[in-house]
C-alpha positions in Angstrom: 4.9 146.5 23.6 4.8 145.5 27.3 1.3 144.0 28.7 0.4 146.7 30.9 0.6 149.4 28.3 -1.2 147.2 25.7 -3.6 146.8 28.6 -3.7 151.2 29.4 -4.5 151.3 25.6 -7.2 149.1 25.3 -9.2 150.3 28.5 -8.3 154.3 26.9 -10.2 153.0 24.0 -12.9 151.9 25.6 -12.8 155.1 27.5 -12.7 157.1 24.3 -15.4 155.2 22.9 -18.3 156.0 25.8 -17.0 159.5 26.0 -17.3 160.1 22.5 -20.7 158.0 21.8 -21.7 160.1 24.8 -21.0 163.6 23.5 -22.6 162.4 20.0 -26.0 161.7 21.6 -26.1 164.6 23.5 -25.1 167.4 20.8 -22.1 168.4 22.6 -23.7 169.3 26.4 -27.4 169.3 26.4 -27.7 166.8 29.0 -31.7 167.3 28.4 -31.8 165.3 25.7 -29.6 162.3 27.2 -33.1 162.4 29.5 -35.6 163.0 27.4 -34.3 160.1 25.1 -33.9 157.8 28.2 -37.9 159.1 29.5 -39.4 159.4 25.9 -38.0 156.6 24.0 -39.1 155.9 20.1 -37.4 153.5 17.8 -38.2 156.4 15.2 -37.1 159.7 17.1 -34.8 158.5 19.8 -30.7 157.5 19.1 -30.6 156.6 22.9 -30.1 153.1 21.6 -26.9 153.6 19.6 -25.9 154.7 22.8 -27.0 151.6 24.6 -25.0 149.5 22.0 -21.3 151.1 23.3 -22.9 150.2 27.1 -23.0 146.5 25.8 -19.7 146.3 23.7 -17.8 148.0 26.6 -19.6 145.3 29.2 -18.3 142.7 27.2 -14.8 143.9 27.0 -14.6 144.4 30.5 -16.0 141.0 31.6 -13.9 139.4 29.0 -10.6 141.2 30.5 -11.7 140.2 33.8 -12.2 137.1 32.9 -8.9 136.5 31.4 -7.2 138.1 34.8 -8.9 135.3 36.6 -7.7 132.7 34.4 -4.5 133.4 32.8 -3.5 130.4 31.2 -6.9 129.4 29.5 -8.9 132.8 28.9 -6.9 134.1 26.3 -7.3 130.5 24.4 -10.9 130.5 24.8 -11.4 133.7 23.3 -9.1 133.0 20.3 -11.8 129.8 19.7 -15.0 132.2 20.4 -13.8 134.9 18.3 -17.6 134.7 16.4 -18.9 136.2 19.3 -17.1 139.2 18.5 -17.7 139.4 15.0 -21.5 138.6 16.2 -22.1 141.5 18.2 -20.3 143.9 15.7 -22.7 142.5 13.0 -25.8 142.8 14.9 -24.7 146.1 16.1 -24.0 147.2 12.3 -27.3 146.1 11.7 -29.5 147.5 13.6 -27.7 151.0 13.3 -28.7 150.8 9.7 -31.9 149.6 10.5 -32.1 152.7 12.7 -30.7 154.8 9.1 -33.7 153.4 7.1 -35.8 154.6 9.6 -34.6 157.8 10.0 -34.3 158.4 6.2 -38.2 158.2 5.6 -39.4 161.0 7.7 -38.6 164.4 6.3 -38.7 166.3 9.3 -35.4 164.2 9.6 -33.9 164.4 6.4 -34.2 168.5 7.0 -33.7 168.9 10.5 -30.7 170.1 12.5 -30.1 166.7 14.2 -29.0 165.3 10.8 -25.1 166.4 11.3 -25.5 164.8 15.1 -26.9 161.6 13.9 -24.6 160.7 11.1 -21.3 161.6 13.2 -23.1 159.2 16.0 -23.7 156.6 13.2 -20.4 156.6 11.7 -18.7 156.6 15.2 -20.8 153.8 16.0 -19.3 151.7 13.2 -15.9 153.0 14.8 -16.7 151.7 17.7 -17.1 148.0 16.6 -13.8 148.2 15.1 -12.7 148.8 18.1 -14.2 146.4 20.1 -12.7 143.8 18.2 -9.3 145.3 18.0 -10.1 144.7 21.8 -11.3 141.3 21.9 -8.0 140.3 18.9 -5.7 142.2 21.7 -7.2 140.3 24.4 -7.1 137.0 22.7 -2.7 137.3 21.9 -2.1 138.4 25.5 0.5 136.2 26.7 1.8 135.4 31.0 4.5 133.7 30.2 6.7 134.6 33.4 5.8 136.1 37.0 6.7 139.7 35.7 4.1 139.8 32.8 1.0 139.5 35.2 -0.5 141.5 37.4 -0.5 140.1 40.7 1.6 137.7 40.5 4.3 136.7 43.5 7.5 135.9 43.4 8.6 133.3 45.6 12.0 132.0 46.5 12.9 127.7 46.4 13.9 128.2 50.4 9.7 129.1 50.9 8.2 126.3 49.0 10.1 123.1 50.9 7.7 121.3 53.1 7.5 122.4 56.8 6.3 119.0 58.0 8.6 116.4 57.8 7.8 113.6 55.9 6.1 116.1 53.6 6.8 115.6 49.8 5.8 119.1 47.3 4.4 116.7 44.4 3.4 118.7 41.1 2.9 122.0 43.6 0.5 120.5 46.0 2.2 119.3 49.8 1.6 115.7 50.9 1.9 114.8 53.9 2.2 110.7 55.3 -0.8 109.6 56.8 1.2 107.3 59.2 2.4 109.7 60.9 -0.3 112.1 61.6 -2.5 110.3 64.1 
């Protein structure tokens, strides 16, 4: 699989996962209730911060693939080493939505009520989500640039357009020195 299609699929998962996380908290498309959860917040009545979890997993994937466009040959390296932090947020994210279950589960009003179907398809997505996020982050840690073609942005450049335009110039390791003596 080429890099910019592995790239495509992993930002269409992320896009997948705040549409869907999205549709799940508002019931399909009562947008009141995205605001009254945002205006009214409870721990014990709101699922706004389910929500807010897929906001901070799909931060972090972007800032991660950001960071790894702005430096190719380490980034993917580094997040090989921290792949904890992955595994970190999925766990604390796992944890408090079943934190947010127990909660739920002791009122009856709950346990009865129509917003039982909503919550558990929200829930369940939720734990989707993580898995997602670090297919994302494994992705993002094997992406190789080994050649000019796999990256983005990447020129090109000929041997004729890196010799030295001053003379008396040496190209040493990619960087142009020039002779003192001469320049005066």
């Amino acid at each position: 699989m080429s890099m910019k299609l592995k790239c495509c699929i992993l930002f269409l998962l992320s896009a997948v996962d705040g549409i869907l996380s999205t549709t799940l908290l508002m019931h399909g498309d009562q947008w009141e209730i995205f605001h009254r959860s945002a205006l009214e917040y409870s721990f014990q009545h709101s699922f706004i911060d389910l929500w807010f979890w897929m906001i901070l997993r799909t931060c972090v994937f972007y800032g991660c693939f950001f960071g790894i466009l702005a430096n190719k040959s380490e980034g993917p390296e580094k997040l090989k080493k921290n792949m904890w932090v992955s595994y970190c947020v999925g766990c604390m994210n796992a944890y408090f939505a079943c934190a947010k279950l127990l909660i739920f589960s002791e009122q009856p009003e709950f346990v009865m009520g129509p917003e039982l179907t909503w919550f558990w398809m929200l829930f369940a997505w939720n734990f989707v989500g993580i898995g997602i996020f670090i297919y994302q982050w494994k992705s993002l840690a094997s992406l190789k640039f080994g050649n000019a073609y796999d990256s983005f942005n990447t020129v090109v450049v000929d041997d004729a357009e890196r010799q030295p335009l001053l003379q008396g110039s040496t190209i040493t390791n990619g960087k142009l020195c020039c002779m003192t003596s001469e320049i005066q």
